[in-house]
C-alpha positions as CSV (number, residue, x, y, z in Angstrom):
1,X,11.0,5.3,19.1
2,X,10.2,2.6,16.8
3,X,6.9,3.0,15.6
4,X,4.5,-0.3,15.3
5,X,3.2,-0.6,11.4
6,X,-0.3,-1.9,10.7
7,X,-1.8,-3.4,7.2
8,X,-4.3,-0.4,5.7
9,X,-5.2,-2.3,2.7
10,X,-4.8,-5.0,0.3
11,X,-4.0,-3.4,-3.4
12,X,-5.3,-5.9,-6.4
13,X,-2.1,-5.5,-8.2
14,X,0.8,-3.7,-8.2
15,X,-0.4,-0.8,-10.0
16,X,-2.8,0.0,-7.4
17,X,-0.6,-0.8,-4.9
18,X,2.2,2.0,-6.1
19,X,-0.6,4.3,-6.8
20,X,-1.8,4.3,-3.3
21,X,1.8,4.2,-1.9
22,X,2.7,7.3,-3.7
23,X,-0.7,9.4,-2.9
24,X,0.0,8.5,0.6
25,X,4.1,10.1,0.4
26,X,2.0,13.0,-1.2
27,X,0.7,13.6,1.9
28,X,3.5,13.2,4.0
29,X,2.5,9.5,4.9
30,X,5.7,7.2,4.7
31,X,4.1,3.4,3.6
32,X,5.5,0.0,2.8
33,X,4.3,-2.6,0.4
34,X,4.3,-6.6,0.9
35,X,4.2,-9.0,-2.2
36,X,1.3,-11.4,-1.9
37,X,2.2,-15.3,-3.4
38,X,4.1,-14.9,-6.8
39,X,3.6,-11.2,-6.6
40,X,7.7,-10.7,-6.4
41,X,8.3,-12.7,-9.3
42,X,5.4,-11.6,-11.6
43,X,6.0,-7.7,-11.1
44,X,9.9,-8.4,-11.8
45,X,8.9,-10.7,-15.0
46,X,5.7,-8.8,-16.3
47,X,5.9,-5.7,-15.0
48,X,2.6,-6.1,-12.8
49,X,1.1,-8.7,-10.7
50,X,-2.2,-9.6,-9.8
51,X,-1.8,-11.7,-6.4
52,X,-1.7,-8.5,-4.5
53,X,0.1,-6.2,-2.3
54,X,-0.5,-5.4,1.6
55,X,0.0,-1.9,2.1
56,X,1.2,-0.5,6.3
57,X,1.7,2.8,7.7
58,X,2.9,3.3,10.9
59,X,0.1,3.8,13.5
60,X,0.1,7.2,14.1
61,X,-0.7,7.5,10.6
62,X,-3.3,5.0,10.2
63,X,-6.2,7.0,10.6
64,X,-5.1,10.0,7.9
65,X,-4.6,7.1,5.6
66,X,-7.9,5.5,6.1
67,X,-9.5,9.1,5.1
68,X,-7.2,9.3,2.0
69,X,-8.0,5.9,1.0
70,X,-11.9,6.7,1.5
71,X,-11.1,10.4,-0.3
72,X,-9.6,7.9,-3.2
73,X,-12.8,5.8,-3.1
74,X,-11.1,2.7,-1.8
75,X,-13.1,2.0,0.9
């Protein structure tokens, strides 16, 4: 069953964004990452971007994610 993914925060860079991906796998939390703008281009170039990166988890991990996130002081 496919599962349905849902945006659980917008990253300022790419930094963040792998940081958060990676605390999430930690905890058993599969997540994706989408390039905002240039962010493709500028992370390939200079090794980080700061247009941003969407973050999803599937939504039967949304709500674990949200309390990492808030544990990480995210949100």
């Amino acid at each position: 069953m496919e599962q349905k993914l849902i945006k659980l925060f917008t990253a300022n860079d790419n930094l963040q964004a792998e940081m958060i991906i990676s605390t999430l796998k930690d905890n058993d939390i599969p997540a994706l990452k989408e390039d905002l703008g240039n962010a493709g281009l500028m992370n390939l170039y200079g090794g980080n971007s700061k247009y941003g990166e969407n973050i999803y988890v599937a939504e039967n991990n949304y709500a674990k994610a949200k309390d990492i996130l808030s544990n990480m002081g995210l949100i």
